[in-house]
ZAMARGU-4260 file (C-alpha; in steps of 0.2 Angstrom, whole numbers, plus 5000, padded with zeros to 4 digits):
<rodrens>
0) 4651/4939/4950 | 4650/4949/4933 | 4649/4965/4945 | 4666/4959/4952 | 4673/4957/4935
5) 4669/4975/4932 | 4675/4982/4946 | 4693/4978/4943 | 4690/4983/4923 | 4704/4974/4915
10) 4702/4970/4895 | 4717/4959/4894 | 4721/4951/4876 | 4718/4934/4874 | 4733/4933/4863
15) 4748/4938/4858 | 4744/4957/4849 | 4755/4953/4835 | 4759/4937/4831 | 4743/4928/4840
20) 4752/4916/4849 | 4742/4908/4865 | 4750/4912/4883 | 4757/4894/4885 | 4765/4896/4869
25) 4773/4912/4872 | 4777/4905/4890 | 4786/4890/4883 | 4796/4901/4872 | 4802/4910/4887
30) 4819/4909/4892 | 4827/4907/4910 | 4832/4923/4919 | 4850/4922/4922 | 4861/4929/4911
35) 4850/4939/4906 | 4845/4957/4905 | 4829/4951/4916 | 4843/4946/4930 | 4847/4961/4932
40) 4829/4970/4933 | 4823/4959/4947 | 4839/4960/4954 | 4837/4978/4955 | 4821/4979/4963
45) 4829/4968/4977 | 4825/4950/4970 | 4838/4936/4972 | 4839/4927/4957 | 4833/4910/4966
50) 4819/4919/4974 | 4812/4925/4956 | 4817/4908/4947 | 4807/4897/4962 | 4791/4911/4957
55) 4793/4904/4938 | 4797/4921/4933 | 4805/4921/4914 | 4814/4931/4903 | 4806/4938/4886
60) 4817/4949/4875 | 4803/4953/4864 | 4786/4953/4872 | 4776/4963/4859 | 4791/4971/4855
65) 4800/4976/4872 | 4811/4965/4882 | 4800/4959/4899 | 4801/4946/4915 | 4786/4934/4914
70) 4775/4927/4926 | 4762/4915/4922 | 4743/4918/4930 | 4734/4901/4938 | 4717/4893/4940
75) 4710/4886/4956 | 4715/4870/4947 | 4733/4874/4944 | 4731/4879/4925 | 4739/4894/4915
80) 4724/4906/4914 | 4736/4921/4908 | 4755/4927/4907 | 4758/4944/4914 | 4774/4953/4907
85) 4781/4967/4916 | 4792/4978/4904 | 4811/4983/4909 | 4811/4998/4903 | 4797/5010/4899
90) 4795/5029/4892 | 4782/5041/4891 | 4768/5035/4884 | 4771/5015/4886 | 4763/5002/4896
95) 4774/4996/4909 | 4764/4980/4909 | 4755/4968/4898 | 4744/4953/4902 | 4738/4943/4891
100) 4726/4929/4891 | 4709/4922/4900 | 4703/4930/4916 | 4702/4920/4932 | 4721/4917/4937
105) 4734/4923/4953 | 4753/4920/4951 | 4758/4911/4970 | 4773/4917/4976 | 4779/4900/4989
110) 4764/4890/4996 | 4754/4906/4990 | 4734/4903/4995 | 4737/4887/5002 | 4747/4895/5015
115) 4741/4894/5032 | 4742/4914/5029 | 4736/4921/5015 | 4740/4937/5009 | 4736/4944/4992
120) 4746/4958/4985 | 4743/4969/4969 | 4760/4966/4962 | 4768/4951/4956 | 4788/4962/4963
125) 4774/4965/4979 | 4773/4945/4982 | 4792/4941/4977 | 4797/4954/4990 | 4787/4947/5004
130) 4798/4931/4998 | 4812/4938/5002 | 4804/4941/5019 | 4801/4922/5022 | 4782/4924/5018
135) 4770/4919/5008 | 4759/4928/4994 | 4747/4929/4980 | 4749/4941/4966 | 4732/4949/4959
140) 4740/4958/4946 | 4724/4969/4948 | 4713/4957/4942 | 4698/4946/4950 | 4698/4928/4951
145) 4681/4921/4954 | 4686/4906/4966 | 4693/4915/4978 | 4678/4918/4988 | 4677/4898/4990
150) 4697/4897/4996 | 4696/4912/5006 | 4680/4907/5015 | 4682/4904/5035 | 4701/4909/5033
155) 4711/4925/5037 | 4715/4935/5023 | 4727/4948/5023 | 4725/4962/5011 | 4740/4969/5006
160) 4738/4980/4992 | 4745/4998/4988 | 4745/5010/5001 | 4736/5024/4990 | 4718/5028/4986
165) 4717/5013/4971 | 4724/5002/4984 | 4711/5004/4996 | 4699/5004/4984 | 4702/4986/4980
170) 4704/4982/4998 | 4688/4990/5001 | 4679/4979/4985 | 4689/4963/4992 | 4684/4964/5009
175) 4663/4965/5001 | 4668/4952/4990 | 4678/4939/5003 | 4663/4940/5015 | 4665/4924/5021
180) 4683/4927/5027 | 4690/4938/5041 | 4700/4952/5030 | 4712/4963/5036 | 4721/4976/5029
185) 4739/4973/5027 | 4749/4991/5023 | 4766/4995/5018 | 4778/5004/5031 | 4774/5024/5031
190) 4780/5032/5015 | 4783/5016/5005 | 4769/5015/4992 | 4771/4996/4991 | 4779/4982/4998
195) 4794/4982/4986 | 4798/5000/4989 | 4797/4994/5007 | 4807/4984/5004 | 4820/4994/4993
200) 4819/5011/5006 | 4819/5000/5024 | 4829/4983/5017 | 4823/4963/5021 | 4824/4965/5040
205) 4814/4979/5042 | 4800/4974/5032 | 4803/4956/5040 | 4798/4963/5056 | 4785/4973/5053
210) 4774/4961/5041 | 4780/4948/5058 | 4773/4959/5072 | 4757/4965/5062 | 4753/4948/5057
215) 4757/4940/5076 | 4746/4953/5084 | 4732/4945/5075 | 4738/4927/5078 | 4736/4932/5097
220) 4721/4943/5098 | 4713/4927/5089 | 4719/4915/5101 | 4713/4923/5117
</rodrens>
């Protein structure tokens, strides 16, 4: 598994760069999105308000010194692993994210892997648009968690990850590493990179439909 670990090549922080606060500290300190600028970041990517509140996403106006929505990163057991902050605003030169914390965690959007579908996503604004769909998800935020092989195992997985060459590299190294699952490749509509440009470029109904028809072919070939 220290081969999986290096495949995705993340080196998060285990703290706070500056001020060395742990993630359930920083977490804590997090303020509810409404209200403020964060409301209207996820509302412009085509997040209801109650759709990122049920996720747990937050609101931090200075996380390492830019404003950012939060979302916390689980355990197989249900605890914070990591926080992942994704920045409102960026410039040439700046990170549009950072995590920060202990390997081994997913942010669940809904039921998320204990789903009667599961479908992992790179993004955490990948999984709360398939919320607005009515489905299910679990975000990766790029990073490997070692239990999922044991959750995945004699499930179907769907792997939804960018539709781009890093995308289907990951689906490629997930499908190796789930071997005990039946994996299927879950892209974006054509000319949508991900599944919340799907949804921004073809709107909920759209999207709603084609993650419904893809899915239900599968349901049926299964059955038969």
């Amino acid at each position: 598994m220290h081969t999986a670990m290096g495949w995705f090549g993340c080196n998060d922080h285990l703290q706070m760069p500056r001020s060395g606060e742990l993630p359930d500290e920083r977490i804590a300190r997090a303020i509810s999105l409404a209200g403020t600028p964060g409301q209207a970041y996820v509302e412009r990517r085509g997040i209801p308000l109650d759709i990122a509140d049920a996720a747990g996403m937050r609101f931090d106006p200075d996380w390492d010194g830019r404003a950012a929505v939060l979302v916390g990163l689980y355990d197989h057991d249900g605890a914070l692993a990591s926080v992942h902050g994704r920045y409102l605003t960026t410039v040439r030169g700046q990170n549009k994210m950072l995590t920060v914390g202990r390997s081994g965690g997913v942010a669940c959007v809904g039921d998320g892997w204990q789903a009667r579908r599961l479908i992992l996503v790179e993004g955490i604004f990948d999984a709360l648009s398939l919320a607005v769909c009515g489905w299910p998800g679990v975000a990766t935020i790029g990073r490997w968690a070692p239990w999922l092989p044991q959750i995945c195992a004699q499930r179907v997985v769907w792997l939804g990850f960018d539709a781009n060459a890093p995308g289907d590299r990951a689906a490629e190294r997930y499908m190796q590493l789930l071997s005990e699952a039946t994996v299927y490749r879950l892209l974006p509509p054509p000319r949508c990179k991900d599944w919340n440009t799907a949804l921004a470029k073809c709107g909920p109904a759209a999207v709603t439909r084609r993650l419904r028809d893809r899915i239900a072919a599968v349901d049926e070939t299964s059955i038969r």
